[in-house]
Biopython code that builds the backbone (N, CA, C, O; Angstrom):
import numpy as np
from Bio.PDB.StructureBuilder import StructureBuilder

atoms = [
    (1, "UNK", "N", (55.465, 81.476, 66.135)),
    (1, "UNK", "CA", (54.869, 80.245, 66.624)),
    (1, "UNK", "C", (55.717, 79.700, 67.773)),
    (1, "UNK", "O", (56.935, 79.528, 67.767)),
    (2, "UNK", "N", (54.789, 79.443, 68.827)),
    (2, "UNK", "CA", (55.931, 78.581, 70.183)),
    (2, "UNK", "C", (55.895, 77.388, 69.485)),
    (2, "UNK", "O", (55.349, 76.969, 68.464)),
    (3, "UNK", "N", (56.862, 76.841, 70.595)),
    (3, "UNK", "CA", (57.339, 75.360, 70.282)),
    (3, "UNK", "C", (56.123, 74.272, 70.681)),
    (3, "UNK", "O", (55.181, 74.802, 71.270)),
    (4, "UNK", "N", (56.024, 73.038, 70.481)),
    (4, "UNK", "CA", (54.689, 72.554, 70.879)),
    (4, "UNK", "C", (55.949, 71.648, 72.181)),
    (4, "UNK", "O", (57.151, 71.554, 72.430)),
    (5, "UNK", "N", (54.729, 71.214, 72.611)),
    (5, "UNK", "CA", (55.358, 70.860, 74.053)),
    (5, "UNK", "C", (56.573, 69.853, 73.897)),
    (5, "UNK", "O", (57.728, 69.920, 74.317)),
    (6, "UNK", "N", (55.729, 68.637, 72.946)),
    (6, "UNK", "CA", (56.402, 67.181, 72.706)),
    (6, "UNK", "C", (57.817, 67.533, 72.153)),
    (6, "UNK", "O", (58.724, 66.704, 72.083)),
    (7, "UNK", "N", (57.959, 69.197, 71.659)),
    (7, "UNK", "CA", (59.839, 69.050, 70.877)),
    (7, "UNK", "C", (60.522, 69.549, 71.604)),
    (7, "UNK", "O", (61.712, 69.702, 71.329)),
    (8, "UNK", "N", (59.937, 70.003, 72.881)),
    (8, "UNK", "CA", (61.156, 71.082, 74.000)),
    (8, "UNK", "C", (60.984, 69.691, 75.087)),
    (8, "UNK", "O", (60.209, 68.843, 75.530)),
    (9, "UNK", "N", (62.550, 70.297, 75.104)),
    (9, "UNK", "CA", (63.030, 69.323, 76.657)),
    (9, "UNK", "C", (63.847, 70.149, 77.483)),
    (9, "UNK", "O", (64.903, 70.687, 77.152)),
    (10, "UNK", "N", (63.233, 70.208, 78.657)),
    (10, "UNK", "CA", (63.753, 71.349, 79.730)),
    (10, "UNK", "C", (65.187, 70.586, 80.662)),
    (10, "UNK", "O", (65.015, 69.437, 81.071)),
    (11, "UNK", "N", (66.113, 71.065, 80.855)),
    (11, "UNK", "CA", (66.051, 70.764, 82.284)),
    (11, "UNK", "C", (67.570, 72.047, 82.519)),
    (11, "UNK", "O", (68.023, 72.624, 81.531)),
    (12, "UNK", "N", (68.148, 72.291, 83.936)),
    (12, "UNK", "CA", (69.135, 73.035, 84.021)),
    (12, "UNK", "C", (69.793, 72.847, 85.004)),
    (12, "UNK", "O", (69.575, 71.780, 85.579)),
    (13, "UNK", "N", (70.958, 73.871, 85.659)),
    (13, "UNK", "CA", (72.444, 73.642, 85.996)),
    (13, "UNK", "C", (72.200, 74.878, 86.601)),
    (13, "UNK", "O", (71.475, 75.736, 86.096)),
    (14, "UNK", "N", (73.050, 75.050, 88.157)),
    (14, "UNK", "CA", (73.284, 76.186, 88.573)),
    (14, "UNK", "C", (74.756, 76.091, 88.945)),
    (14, "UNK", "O", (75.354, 75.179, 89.516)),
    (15, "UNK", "N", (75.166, 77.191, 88.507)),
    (15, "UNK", "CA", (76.842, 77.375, 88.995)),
    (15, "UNK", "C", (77.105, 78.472, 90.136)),
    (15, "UNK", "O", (76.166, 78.900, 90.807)),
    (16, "UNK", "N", (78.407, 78.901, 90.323)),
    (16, "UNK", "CA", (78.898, 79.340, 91.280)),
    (16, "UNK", "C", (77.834, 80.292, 91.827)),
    (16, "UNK", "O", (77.470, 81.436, 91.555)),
    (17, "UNK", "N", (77.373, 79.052, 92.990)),
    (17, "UNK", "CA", (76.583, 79.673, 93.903)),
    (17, "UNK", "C", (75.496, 80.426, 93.755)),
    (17, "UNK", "O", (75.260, 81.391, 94.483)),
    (18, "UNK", "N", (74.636, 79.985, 92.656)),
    (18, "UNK", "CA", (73.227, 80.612, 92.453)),
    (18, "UNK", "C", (73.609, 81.970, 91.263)),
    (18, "UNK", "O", (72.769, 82.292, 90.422)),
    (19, "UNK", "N", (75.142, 82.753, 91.365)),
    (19, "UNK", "CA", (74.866, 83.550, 90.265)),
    (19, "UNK", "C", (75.165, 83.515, 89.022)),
    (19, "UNK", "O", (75.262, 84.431, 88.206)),
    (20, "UNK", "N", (75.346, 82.118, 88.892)),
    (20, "UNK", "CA", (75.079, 81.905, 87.263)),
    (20, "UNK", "C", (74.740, 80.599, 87.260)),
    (20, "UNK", "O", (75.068, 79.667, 87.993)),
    (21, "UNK", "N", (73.566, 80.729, 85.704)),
    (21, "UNK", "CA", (72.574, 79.350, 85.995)),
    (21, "UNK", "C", (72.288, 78.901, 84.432)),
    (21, "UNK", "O", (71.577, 79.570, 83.683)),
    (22, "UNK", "N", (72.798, 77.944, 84.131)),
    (22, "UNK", "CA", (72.323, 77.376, 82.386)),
    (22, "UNK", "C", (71.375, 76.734, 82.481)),
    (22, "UNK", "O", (71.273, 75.798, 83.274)),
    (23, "UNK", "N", (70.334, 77.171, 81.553)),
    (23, "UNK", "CA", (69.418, 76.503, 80.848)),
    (23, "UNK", "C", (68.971, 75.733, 79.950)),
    (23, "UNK", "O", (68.112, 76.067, 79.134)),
    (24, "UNK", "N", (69.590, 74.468, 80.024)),
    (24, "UNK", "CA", (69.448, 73.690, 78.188)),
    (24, "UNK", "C", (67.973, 73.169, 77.947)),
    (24, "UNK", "O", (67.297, 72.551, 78.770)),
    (25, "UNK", "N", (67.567, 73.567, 76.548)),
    (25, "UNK", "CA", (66.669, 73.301, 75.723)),
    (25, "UNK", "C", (66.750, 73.078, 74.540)),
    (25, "UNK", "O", (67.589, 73.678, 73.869)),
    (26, "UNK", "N", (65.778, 72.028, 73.901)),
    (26, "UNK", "CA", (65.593, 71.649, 72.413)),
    (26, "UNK", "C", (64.245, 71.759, 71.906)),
    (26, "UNK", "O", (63.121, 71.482, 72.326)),
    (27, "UNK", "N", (64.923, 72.438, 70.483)),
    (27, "UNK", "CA", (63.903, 72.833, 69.472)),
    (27, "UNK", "C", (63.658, 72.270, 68.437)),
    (27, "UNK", "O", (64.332, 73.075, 67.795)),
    (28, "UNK", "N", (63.258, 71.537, 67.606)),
    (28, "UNK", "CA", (63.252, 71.547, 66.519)),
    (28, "UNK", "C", (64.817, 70.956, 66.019)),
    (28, "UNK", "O", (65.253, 71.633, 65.087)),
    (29, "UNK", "N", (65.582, 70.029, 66.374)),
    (29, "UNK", "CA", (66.422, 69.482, 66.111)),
    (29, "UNK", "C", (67.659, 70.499, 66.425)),
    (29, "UNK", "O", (68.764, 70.315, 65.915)),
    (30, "UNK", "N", (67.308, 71.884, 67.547)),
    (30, "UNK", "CA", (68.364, 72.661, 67.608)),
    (30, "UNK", "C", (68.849, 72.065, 69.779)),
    (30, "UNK", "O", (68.076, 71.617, 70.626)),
    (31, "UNK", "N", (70.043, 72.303, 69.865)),
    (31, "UNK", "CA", (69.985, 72.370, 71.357)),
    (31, "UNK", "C", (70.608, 73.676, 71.251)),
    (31, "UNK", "O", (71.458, 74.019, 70.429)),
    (32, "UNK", "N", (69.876, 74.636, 72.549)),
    (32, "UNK", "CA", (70.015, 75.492, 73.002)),
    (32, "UNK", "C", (70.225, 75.929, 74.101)),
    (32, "UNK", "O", (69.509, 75.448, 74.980)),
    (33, "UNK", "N", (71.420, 77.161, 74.605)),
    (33, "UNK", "CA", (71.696, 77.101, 76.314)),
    (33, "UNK", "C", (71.400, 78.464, 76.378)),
    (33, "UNK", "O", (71.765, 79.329, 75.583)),
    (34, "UNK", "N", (70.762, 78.587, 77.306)),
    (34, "UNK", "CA", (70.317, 80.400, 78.010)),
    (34, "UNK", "C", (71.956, 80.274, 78.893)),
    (34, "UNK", "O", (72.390, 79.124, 78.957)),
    (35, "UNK", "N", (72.400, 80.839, 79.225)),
    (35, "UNK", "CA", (72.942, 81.318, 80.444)),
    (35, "UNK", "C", (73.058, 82.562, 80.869)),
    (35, "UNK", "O", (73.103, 83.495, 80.067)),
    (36, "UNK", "N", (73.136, 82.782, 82.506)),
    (36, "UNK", "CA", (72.908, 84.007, 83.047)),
    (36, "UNK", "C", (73.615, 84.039, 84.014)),
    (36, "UNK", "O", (73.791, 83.040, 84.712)),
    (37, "UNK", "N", (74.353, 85.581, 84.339)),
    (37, "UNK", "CA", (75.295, 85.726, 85.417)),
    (37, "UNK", "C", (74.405, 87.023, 85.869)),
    (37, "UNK", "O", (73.769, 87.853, 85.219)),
    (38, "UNK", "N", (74.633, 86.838, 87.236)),
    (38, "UNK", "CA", (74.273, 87.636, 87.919)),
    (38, "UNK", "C", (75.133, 89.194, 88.268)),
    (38, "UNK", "O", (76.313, 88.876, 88.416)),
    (39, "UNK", "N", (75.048, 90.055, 88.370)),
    (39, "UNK", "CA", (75.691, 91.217, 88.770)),
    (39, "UNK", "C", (75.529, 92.242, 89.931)),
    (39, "UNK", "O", (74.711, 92.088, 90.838)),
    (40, "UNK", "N", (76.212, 93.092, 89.847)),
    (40, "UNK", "CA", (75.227, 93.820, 91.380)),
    (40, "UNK", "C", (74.309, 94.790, 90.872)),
    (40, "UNK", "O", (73.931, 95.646, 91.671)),
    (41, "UNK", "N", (73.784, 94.835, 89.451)),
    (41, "UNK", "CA", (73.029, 95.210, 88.868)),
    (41, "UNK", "C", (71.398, 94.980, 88.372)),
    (41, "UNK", "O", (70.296, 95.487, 88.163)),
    (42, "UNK", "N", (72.339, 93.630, 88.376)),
    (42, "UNK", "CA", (70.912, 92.843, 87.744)),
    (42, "UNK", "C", (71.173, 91.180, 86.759)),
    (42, "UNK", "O", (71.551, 90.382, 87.617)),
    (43, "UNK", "N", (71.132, 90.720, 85.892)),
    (43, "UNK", "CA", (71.290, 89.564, 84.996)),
    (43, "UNK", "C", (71.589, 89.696, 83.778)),
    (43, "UNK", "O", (70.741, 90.065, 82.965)),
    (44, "UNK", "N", (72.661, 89.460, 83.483)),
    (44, "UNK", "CA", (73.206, 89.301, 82.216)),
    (44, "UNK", "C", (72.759, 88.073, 81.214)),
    (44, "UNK", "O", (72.613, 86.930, 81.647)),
    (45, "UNK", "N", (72.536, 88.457, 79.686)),
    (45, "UNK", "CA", (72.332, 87.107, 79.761)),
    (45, "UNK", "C", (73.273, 86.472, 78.286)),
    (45, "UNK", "O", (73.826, 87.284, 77.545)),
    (46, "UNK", "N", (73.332, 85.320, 78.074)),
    (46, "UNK", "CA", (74.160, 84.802, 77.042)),
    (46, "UNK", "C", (72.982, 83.887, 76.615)),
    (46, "UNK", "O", (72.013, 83.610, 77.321)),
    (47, "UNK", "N", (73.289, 83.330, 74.962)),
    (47, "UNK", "CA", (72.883, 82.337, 74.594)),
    (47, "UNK", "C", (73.514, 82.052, 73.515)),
    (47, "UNK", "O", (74.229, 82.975, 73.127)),
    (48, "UNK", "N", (73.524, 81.040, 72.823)),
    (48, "UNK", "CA", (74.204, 79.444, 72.089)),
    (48, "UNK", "C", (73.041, 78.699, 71.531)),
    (48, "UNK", "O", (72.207, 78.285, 72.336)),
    (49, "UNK", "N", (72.881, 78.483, 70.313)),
    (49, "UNK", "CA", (72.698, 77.861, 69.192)),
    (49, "UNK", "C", (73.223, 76.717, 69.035)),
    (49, "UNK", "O", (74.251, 76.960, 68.403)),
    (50, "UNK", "N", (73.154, 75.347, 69.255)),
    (50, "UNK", "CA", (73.947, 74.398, 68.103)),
    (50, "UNK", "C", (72.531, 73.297, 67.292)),
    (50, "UNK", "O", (71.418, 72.899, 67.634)),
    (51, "UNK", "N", (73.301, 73.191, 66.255)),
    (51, "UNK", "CA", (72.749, 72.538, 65.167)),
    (51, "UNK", "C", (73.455, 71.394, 64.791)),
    (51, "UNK", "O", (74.457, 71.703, 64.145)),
    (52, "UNK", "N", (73.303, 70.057, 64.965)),
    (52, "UNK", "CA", (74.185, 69.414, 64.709)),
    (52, "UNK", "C", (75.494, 68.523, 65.415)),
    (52, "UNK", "O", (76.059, 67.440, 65.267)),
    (53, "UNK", "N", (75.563, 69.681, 66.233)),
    (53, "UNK", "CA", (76.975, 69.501, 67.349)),
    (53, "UNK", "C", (77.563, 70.746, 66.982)),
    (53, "UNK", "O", (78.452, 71.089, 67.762)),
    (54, "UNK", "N", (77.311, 71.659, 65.882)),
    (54, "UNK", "CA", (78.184, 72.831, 65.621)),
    (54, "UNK", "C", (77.179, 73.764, 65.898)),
    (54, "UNK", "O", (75.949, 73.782, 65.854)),
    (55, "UNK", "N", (78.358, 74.771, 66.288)),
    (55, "UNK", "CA", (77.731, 76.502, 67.162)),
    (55, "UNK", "C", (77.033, 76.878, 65.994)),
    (55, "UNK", "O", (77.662, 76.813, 64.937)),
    (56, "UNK", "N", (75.545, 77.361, 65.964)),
    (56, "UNK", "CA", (75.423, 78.315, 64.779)),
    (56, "UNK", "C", (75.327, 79.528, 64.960)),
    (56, "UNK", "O", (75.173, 80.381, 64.085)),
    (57, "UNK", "N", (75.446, 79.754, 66.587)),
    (57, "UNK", "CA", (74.572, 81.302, 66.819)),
    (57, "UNK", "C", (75.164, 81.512, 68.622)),
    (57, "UNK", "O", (74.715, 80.940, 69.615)),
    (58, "UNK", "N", (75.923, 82.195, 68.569)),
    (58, "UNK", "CA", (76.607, 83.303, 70.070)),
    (58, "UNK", "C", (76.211, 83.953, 70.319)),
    (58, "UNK", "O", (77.006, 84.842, 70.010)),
    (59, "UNK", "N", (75.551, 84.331, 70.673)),
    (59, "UNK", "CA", (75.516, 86.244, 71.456)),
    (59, "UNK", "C", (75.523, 86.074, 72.992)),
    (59, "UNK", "O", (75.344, 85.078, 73.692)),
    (60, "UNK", "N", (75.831, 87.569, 73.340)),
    (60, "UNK", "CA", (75.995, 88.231, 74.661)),
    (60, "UNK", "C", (75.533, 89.308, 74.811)),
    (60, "UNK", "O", (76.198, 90.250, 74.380)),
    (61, "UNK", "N", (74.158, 89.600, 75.509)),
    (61, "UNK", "CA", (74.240, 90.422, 75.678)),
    (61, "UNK", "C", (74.411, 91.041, 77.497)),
    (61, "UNK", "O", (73.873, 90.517, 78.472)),
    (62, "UNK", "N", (75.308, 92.261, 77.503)),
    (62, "UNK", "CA", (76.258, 92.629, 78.947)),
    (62, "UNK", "C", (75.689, 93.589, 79.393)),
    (62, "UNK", "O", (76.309, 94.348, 80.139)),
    (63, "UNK", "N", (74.373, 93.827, 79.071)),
    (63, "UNK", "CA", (73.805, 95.000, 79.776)),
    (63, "UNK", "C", (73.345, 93.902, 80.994)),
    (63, "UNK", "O", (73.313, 92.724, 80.637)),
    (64, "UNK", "N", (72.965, 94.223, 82.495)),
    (64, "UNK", "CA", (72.272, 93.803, 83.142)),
    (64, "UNK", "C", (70.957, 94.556, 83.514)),
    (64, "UNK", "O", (70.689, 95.427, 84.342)),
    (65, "UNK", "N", (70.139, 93.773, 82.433)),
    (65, "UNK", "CA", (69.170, 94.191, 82.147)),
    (65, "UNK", "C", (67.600, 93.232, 82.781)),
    (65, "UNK", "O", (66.482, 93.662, 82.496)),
    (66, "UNK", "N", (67.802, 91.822, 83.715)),
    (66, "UNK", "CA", (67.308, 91.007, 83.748)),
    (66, "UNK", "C", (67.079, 91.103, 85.306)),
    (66, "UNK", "O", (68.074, 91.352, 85.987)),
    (67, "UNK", "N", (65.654, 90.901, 86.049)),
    (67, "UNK", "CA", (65.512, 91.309, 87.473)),
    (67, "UNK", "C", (65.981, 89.910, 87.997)),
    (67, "UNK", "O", (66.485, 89.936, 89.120)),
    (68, "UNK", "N", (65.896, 88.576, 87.319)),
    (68, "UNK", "CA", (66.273, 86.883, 87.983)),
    (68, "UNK", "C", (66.387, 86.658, 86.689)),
    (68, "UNK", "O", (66.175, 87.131, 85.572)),
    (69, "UNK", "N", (67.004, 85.316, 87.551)),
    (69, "UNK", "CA", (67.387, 84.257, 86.050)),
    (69, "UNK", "C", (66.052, 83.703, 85.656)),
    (69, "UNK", "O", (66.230, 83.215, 84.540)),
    (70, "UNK", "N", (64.849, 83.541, 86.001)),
    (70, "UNK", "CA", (63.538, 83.418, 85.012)),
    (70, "UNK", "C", (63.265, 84.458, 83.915)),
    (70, "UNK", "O", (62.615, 84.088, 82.937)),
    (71, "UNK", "N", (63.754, 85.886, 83.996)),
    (71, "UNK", "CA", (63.602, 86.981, 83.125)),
    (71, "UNK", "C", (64.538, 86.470, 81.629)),
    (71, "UNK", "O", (64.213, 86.308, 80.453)),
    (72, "UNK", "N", (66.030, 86.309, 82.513)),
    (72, "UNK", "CA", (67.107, 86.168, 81.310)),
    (72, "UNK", "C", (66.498, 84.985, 80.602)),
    (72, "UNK", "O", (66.326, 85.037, 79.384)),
    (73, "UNK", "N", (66.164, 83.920, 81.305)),
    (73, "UNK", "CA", (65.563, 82.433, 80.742)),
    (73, "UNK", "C", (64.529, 82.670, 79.683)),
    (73, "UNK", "O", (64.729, 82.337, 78.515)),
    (74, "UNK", "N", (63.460, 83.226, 80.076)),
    (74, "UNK", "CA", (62.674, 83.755, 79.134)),
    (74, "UNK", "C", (63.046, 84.238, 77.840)),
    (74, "UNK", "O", (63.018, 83.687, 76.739)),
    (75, "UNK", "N", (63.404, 85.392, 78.202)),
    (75, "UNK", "CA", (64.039, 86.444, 76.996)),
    (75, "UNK", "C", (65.197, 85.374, 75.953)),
    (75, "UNK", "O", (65.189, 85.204, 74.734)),
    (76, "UNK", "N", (66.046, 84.843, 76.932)),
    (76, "UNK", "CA", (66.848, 83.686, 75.798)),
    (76, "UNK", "C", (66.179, 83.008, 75.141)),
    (76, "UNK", "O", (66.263, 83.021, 73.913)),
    (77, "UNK", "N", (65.177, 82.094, 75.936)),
    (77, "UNK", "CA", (64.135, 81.214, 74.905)),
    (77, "UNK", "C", (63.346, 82.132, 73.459)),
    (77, "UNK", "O", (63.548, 81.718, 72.317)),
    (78, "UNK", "N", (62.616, 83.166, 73.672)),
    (78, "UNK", "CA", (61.952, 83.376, 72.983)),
    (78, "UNK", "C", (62.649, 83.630, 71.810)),
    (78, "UNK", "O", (62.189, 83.271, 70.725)),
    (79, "UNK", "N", (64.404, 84.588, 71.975)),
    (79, "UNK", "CA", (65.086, 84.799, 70.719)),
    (79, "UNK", "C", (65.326, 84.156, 70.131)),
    (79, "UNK", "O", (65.399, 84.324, 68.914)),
    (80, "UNK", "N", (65.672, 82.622, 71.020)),
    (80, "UNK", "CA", (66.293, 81.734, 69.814)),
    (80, "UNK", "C", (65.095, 80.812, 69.213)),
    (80, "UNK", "O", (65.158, 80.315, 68.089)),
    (81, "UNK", "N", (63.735, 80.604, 70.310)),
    (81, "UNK", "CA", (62.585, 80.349, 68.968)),
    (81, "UNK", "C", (62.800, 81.469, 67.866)),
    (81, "UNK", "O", (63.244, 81.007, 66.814)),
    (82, "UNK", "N", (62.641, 82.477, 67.870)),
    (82, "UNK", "CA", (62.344, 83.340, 66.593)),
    (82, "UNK", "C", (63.955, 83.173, 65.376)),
    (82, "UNK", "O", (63.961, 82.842, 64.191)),
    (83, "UNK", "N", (64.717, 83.417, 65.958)),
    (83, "UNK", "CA", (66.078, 82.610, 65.427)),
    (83, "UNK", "C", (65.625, 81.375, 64.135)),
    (83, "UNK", "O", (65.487, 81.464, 62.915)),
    (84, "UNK", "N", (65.483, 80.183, 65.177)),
    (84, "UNK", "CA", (65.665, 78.621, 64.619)),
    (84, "UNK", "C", (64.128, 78.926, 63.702)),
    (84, "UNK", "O", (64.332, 79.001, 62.490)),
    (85, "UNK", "N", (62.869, 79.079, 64.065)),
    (85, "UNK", "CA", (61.776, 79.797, 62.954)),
    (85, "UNK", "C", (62.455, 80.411, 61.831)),
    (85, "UNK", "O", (62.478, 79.785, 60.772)),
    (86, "UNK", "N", (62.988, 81.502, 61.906)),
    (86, "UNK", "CA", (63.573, 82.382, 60.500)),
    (86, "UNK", "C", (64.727, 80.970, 59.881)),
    (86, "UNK", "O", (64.716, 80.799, 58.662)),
    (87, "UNK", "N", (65.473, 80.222, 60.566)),
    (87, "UNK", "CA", (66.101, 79.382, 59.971)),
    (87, "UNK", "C", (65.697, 78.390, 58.990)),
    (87, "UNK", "O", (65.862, 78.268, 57.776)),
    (88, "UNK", "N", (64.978, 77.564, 60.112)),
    (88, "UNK", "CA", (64.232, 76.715, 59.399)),
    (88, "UNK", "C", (63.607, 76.859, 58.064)),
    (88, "UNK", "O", (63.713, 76.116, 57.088)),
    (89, "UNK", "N", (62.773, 78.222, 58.242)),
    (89, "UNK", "CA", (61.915, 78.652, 56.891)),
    (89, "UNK", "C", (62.614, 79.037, 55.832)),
    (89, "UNK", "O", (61.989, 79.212, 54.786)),
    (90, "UNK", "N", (63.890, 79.231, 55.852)),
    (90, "UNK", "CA", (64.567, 79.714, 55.247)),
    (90, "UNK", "C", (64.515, 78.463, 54.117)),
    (90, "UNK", "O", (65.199, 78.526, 53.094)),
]
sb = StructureBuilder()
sb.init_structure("model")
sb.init_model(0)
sb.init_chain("A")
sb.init_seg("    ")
for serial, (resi, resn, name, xyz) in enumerate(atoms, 1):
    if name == "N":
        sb.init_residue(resn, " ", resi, " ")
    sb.init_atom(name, np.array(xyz, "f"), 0.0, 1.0, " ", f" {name:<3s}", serial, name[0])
structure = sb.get_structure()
């Protein structure tokens, strides 16, 4: 299930010089950050979980596997909907 509109709040941050760019969003009482570095490959991407004020959830993944930071953005959002879903229901 996506998020319905009224519980996500968009907005973001670009750093050193366009090749790396955070994305913060909220879910469901979670805030969440995409971030993405650029390479001479392609986009790396990271994302962060917190619940609360505390981390629940890190990953990295270092393949540059992402053609722009809308790809990595994407792909971050959708994991950590499916993430905070399996949580929640839990």
């Amino acid at each position: 299930m996506m998020c319905p509109r009224s519980d996500l709040r968009l907005y973001g941050r670009r750093l050193l010089n366009d090749r790396e760019q955070i994305h913060h969003a909220q879910y469901r009482g979670h805030d969440i950050r995409v971030i993405a570095f650029q390479g001479q490959h392609g986009w790396e991407m990271s994302l962060r979980i917190f619940h609360g004020g505390k981390r629940i959830l890190r990953y990295r993944q270092d393949s540059p596997l992402y053609l722009d930071f809308e790809h990595a953005r994407i792909a971050g959002m959708l994991r950590a909907y499916e993430i905070i879903e399996r949580r929640v229901a839990a």
